[in-house]
C-alpha positions in Angstrom: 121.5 83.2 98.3 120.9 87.2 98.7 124.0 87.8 99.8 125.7 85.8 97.2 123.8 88.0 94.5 124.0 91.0 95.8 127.9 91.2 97.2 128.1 93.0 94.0 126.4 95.7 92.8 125.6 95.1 89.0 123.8 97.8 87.4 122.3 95.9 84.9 120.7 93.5 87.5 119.6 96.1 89.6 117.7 98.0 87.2 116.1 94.9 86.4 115.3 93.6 89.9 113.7 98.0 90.3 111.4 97.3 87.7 113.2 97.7 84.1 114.9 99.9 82.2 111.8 101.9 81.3 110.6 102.3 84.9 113.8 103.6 85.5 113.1 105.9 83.1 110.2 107.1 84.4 111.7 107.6 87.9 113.8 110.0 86.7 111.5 111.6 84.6 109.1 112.2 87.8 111.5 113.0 89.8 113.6 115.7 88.0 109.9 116.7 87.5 109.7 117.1 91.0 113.3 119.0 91.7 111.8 121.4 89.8 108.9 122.8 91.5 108.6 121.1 95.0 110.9 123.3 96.7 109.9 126.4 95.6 106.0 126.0 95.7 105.8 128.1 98.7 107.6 131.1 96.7 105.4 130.1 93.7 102.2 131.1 96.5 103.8 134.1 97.3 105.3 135.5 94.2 103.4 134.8 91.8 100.0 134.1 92.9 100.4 136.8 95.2 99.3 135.1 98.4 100.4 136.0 102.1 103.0 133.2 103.2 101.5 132.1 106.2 98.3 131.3 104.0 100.6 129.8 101.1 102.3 127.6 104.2 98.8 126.5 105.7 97.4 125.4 102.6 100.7 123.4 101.5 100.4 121.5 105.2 96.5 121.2 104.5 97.4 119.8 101.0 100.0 116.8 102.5 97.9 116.3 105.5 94.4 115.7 103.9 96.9 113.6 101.3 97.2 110.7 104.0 93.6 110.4 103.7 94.0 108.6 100.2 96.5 106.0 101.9 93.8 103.3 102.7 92.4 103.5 99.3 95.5 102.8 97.8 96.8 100.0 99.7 93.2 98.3 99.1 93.9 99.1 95.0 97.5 97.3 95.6 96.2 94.3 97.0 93.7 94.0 93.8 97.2 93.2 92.4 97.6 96.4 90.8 101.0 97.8 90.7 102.2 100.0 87.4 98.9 101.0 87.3 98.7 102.5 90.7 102.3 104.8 90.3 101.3 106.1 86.9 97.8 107.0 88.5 100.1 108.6 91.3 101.9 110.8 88.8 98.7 111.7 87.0 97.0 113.0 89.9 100.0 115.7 90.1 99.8 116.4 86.4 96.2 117.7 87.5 97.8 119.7 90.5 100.0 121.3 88.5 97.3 122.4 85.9 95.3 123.0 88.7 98.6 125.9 89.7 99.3 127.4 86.1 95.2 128.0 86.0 95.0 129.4 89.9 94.3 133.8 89.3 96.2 135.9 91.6 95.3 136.3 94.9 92.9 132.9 94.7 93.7 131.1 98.0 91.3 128.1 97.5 92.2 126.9 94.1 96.2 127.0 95.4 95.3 124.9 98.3 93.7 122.4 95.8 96.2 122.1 93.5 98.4 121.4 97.0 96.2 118.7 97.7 96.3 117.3 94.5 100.3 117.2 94.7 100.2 116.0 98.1 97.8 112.4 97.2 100.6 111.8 94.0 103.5 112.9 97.0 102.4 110.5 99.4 100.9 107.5 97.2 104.1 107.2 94.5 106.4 105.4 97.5 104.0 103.0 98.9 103.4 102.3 95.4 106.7 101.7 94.0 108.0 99.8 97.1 104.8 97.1 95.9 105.9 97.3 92.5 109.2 96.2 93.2 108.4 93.8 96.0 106.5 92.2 93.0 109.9 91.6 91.0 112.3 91.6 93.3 113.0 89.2 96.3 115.1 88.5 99.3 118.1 91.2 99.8 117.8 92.1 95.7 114.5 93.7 97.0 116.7 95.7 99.2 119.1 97.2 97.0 116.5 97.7 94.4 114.6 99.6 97.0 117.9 101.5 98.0 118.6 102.2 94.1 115.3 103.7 93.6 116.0 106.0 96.4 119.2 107.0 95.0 117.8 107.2 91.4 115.2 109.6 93.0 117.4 111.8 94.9 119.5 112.5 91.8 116.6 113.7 90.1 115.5 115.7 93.0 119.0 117.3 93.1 118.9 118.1 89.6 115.5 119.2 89.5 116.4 121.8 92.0 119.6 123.0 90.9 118.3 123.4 87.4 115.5 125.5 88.9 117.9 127.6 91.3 119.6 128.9 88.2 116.4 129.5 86.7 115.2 131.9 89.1 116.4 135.1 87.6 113.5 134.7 85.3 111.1 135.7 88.3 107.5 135.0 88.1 107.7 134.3 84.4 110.3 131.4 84.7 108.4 130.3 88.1 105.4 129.8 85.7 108.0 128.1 83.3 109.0 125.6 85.9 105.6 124.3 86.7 104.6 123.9 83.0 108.0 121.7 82.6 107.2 119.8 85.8 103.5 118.9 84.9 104.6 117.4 81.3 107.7 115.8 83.0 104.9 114.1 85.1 102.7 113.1 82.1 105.9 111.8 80.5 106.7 109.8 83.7 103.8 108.8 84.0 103.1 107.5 80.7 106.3 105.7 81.1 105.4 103.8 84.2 101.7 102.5 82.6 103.4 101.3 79.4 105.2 98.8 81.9 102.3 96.9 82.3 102.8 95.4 85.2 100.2 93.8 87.5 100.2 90.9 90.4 97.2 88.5 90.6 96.4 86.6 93.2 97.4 82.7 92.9 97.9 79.3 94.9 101.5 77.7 95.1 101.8 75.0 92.7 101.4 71.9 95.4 98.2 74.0 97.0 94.8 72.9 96.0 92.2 76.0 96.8 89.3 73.6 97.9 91.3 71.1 100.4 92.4 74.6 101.8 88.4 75.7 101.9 87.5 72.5 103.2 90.4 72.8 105.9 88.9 76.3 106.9 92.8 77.6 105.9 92.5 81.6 106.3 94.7 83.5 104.8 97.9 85.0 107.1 97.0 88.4 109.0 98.9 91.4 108.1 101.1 92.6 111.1 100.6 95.1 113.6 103.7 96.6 113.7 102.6 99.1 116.4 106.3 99.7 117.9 107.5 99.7 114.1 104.6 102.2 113.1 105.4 104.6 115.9 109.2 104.3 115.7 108.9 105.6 112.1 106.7 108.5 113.2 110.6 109.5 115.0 112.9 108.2 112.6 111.7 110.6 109.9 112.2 113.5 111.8 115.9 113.0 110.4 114.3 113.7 106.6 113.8 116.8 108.1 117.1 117.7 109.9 118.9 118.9 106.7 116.4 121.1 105.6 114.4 122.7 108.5 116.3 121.9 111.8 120.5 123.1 110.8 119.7 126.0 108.7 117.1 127.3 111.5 119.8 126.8 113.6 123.2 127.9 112.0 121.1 131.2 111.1 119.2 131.9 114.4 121.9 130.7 116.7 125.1 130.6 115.4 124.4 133.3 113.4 126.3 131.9 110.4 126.2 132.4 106.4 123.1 130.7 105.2 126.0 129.4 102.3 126.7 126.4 105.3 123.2 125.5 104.9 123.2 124.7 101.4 126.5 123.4 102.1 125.1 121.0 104.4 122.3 120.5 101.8 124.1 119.5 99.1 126.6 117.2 100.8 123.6 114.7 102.3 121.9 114.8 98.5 125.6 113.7 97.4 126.2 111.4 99.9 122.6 110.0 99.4 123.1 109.2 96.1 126.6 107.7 96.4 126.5 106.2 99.1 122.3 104.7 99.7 123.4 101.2 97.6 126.9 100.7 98.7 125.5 100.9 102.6 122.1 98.8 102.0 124.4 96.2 100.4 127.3 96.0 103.3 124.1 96.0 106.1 122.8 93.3 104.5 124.6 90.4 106.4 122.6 91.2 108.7 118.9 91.4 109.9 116.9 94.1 108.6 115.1 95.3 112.1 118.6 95.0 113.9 119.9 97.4 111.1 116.7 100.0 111.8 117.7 99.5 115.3 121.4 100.5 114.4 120.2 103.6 111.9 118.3 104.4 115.6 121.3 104.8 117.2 123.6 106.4 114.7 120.7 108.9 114.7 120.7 109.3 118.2 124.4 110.1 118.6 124.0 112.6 115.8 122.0 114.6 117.5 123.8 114.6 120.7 127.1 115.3 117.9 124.6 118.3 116.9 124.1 119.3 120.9 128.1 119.9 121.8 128.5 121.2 118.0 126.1 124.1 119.3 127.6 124.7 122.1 131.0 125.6 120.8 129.7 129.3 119.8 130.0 131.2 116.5 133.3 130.1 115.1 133.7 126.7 115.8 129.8 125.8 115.7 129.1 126.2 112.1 132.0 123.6 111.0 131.1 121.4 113.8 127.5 121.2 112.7 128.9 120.7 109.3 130.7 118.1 110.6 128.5 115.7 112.4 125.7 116.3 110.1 127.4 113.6 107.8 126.9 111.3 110.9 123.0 112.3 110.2 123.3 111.4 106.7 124.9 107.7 107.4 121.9 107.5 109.9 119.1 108.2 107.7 121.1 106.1 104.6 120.7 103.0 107.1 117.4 104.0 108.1 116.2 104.6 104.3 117.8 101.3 103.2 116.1 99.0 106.0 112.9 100.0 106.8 110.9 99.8 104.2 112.7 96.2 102.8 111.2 95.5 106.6 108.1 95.8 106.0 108.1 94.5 102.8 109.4 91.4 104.2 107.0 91.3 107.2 103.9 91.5 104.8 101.9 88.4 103.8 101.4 89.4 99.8 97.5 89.5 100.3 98.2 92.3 102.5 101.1 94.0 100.7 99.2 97.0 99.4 97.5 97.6 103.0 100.9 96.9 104.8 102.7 99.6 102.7 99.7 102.0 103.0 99.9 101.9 107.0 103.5 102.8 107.1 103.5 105.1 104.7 100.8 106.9 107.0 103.2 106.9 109.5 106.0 108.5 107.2 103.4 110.9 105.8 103.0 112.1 109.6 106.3 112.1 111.0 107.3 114.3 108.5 103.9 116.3 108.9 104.7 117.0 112.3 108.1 117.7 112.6 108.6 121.1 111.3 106.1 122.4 113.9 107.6 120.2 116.3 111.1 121.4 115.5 110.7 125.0 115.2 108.4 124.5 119.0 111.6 123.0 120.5 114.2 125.4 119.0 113.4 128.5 120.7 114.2 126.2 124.4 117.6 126.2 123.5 119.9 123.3 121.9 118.9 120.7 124.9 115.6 120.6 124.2 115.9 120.6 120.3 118.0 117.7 120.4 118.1 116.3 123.7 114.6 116.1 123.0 115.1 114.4 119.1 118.3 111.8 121.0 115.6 110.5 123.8 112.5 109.9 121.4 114.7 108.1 118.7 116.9 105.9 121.4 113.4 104.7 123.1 112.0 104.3 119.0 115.6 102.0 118.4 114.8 100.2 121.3 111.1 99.7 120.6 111.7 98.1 117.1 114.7 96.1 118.5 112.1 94.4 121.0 108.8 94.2 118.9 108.4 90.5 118.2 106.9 89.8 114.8 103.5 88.2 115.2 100.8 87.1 112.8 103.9 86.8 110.3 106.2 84.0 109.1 109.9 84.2 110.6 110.8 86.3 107.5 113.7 88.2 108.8 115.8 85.9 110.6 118.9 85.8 108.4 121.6 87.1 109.6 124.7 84.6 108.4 127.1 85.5 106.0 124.9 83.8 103.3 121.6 85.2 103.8 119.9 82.6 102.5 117.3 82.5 105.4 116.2 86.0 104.5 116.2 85.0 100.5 114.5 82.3 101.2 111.3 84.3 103.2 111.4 87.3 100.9 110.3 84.6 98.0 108.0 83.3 100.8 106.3 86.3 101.0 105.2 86.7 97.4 104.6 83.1 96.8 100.9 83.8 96.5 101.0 86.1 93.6 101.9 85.3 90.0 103.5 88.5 88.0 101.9 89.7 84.9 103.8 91.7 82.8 103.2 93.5 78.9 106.4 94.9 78.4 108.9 94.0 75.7 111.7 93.1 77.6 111.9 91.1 81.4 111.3 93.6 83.9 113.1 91.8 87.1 114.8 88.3 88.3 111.4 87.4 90.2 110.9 83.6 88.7 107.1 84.5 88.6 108.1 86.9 85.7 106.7 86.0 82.3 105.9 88.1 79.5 102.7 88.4 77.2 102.3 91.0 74.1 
C-alpha cells in the first residue's frame, strides 16, 4: 500500500527508492555544479568573452532550443533499458560545454553558441533521464516522493551553487573563469558518480508469461499514450518555472518601480520553500489521483496570477509586498504541479515505451519554458491584464484539459484515490512489470522487488 509507506517520510527509504546513496551523491554534485555557472552564463558572454548581449542571449536560446532536438534519441536509448548510463552521458556532454567555454577566445560568437548547445543537450536530457532511472526502482506513490526528493535535492544544489557564486563575483572575469572550471569537474565528478551505479533495465516477460503462446496469440505490446491535452497543458504549466525569475522582477522594477532587493527576495523564498516544502506536499496529495492533483496545481496557479493582477494594481507602496505576498501562492502551485506531473506520466507509460514517453514530455517542458520569456516580456508591456489575465485563462483551460483527457492505449493506472492507495501501488508495479533491474553497485539501490545485485 503507497500510502501506507509513504505517510512517512524516511530518509533512508527515500534515498533508496531515488536511486542510492551514491546517486544522491551525484545529484548534488551536478547540481551545485550547475548553481554555479547556469545563472550567470549570459554575463560570462558578455564579460568575459566580450560579446554584445543580445548575441550572448540568441545563442543561449539557440543552444536550449536546438537541445530538444536530442530528445527522441534519448528516449529511444532509455527504452534499450539504459538508465545510469544515459544521466552520466547527460553530465558528460556538459563537461565538453564547459571545456568547450574556458577554450572560447574573446569576441568568438560561434564557439560560445556551441558550448551553449552542448549545455543545453545535458540541460534538457538529465530529467527525462533521471525520472526513468527512478521509475526503474521505485514504484507506486514511493516513485512519487522519490521523484519530489530529487527535485528538492536538486534545488538545494542550485541554490547553493548560486549563492556561492554571487559572493564570488568580486573576482570579475578571473573568478567568472574560476566558476566554469569548478562547474565542469563538479560535472565529471557527478558524472562519474552516476555511471559507477550501474544500473540498467532489460526487457523481460512476467514470470506466468510464455513469449511464444504470446507470438502465437499475435499479443502486441501496449501503445504508449498520446497525452495530447497532457502535452499541451504542460507547454502552460511551466510558464510558472518562469514567473519567479523573469515575470516579478520585470515587473516590480518596470512597474512598480521597486528595489530589485524584493526580487531576490521573492527568489530566495520559492528556492526555500521548494526545498522544504516539495516532499511534504507530494506526500499529503498523494491520497489522491495524480491527474486530479495536476488539475488542482492548475488552479492554484490560475488564482496566483489573478493574486499577481489586483497585487499590481495597488500602486507603488502596497504592490511590492502584495506581489511578495501572493507569489508564495505561485510557489504552492508549481510545488503541486512539480510533484504530480511527471509521477503521471510515469505512471501512464507502458515500460517498453518509458524512455519515448519521458522524452515527449520533456519536449513539451523544454518548450514551454523556451517560449515563455518572449512570451512574457510580449505581454508585459500591455499592462497587468494581459500579462496575467492572459497567463489565468491559458492555465484554467490547460487544468481543465488534463482534468478531461481520458487515458487511452493505457492500463487504468491512476485510479487510486482511497485513503490506502493501493490501486495506484498496485499499477505503478504494473507498469514496470516487463523489465527486470540490473544493478553493479555494492549496496541495494531502491525497494523495487526486481532489484538484485551482481559484482
Amino acid at each position: 500500500m503507497a500510502i501506507t509507506s509513504t505517510a512517512k517520510i524516511r530518509p533512508r527509504a527515500l534515498v533508496r527508492a531515488s536511486g542510492g546513496p551514491r546517486y544522491a551523491v551525484a545529484l548534488a554534485v551536478d547540481a551545485l555544479g550547475t548553481g554555479l555557472l547556469r545563472p550567470f552564463l549570459l554575463l560570462y558572454g558578455v564579460t568575459v568573452l566580450r560579446l554584445s548581449a543580445p548575441t550572448t542571449g540568441i545563442a543561449m536560446t539557440v543552444g536550449v532550443v536546438v537541445g530538444l532536438v536530442c530528445m527522441p534519441g534519448v528516449g529511444r536509448w532509455l527504452d534499450r533499458g539504459a538508465r545510469s548510463t544515459v544521466v552520466a552521458a547527460s553530465m558528460l556532454v556538459r563537461v565538453l560545454g564547459v571545456a568547450l567555454l574556458l577554450a572560447t577566445p574573446a569576441g568568438h560568437a560561434w564557439p560560445f553558441a556551441t558550448a551553449a548547445l552542448f549545455l543545453g543537450i545535458g540541460n534538457q536530457a538529465w530529467p527525462a533521464a533521471h525520472a526513468a532511472l527512478v521509475a526503474t526502482v521505485a514504484h507506486g506513490r514511493e516513485r512519487d516522493t522519490a521523484l519530489a526528493a530529487g527535485r528538492a535535492l536538486r534545488n538545494a544544489g542550485l541554490g547553493t551553487g548560486a549563492l556561492l557564486a554571487t559572493a564570488c563575483l568580486a573576482g570579475g572575469t578571473t573568478a567568472l573563469r574560476a566558476l566554469a572550471a569548478v562547474t565542469g569537474l563538479a560535472y565529471l565528478a557527478a558524472a562519474a558518480l552516476a555511471w559507477s551505479v550501474h544500473l540498467r533495465a532489460h526487457p523481460a516477460v512476467g514470470p506466468d508469461t510464455d513469449p511464444a503462446e504470446d507470438r502465437a496469440a499475435g499479443a502486441a505490446p501496449a501503445p504508449a499514450p498520446r497525452m495530447r491535452a497532457l502535452l499541451a497543458a504542460n507547454v502552460v504549466y511551466v510558464f510558472c518555472l518562469n514567473v519567479p525569475e523573469i515575470a516579478l522582477p520585470l515587473i516590480l522594477v518596470t512597474q512598480l518601480h521597486a528595489s530589485p532587493v524584493w526580487s531576490a527576495a521573492i527568489f530566495v523564498a520559492n528556492t526555500v520553500l521548494v526545498v522544504t516544502l516539495q516532499v511534504p506536499v507530494t506526500v499529503l496529495m498523494s491520497r489522491f489521483s495524480r491527474r486530479s492533483v495536476l488539475a488542482l496545481a492548475g488552479v492554484v496557479l490560475t488564482a496566483s496570477y489573478l493574486g499577481f493582477l489586483v497585487a499590481t494594481s495597488l500602486g507603488h507602496g502596497w504592490g511590492a509586498p502584495a506581489v511578495a505576498a501572493v507569489s508564495v501562492i505561485c510557489t504552492i502551485g508549481e510545488i503541486i504541479y512539480a510533484g504530480s506531473a511527471t509521477a503521471l506520466v510515469t505512471v501512464l507509460a507502458p515500460a517498453h515505451a518509458l524512455g519515448r514517453t519521458l522524452a515527449r514530455f520533456e519536449l513539451s517542458t523544454g518548450f514551454g519554458l523556451a517560449v515563455s520569456p518572449a512570451a512574457i516580456t510580449a505581454l508585459a508591456p500591455h499592462g497587468p491584464a494581459a500579462l496575467w489575465g492572459g497567463l489565468a485563462g491559458a492555465t484554467l483551460l490547460s487544468a481543465v484539459a488534463v482534468a478531461s483527457e481520458k487515458d487511452q492505449g493505457t492500463q487504468p493506472k491512476d485510479s487510486g484515490t482511497g485513503p490506502s492507495g493501493s490501486s495506484a501501488s498496485t499499477a505503478g508495479a504494473l507498469s514496470d512489470a516487463s523489465y527486470a533491474v540490473r544493478s553493479k553497485t555494492n549496496g541495494p539501490i531502491g525497494s523495487s522487488p526486481h532489484s538484485s545485485r551482481s559484482g
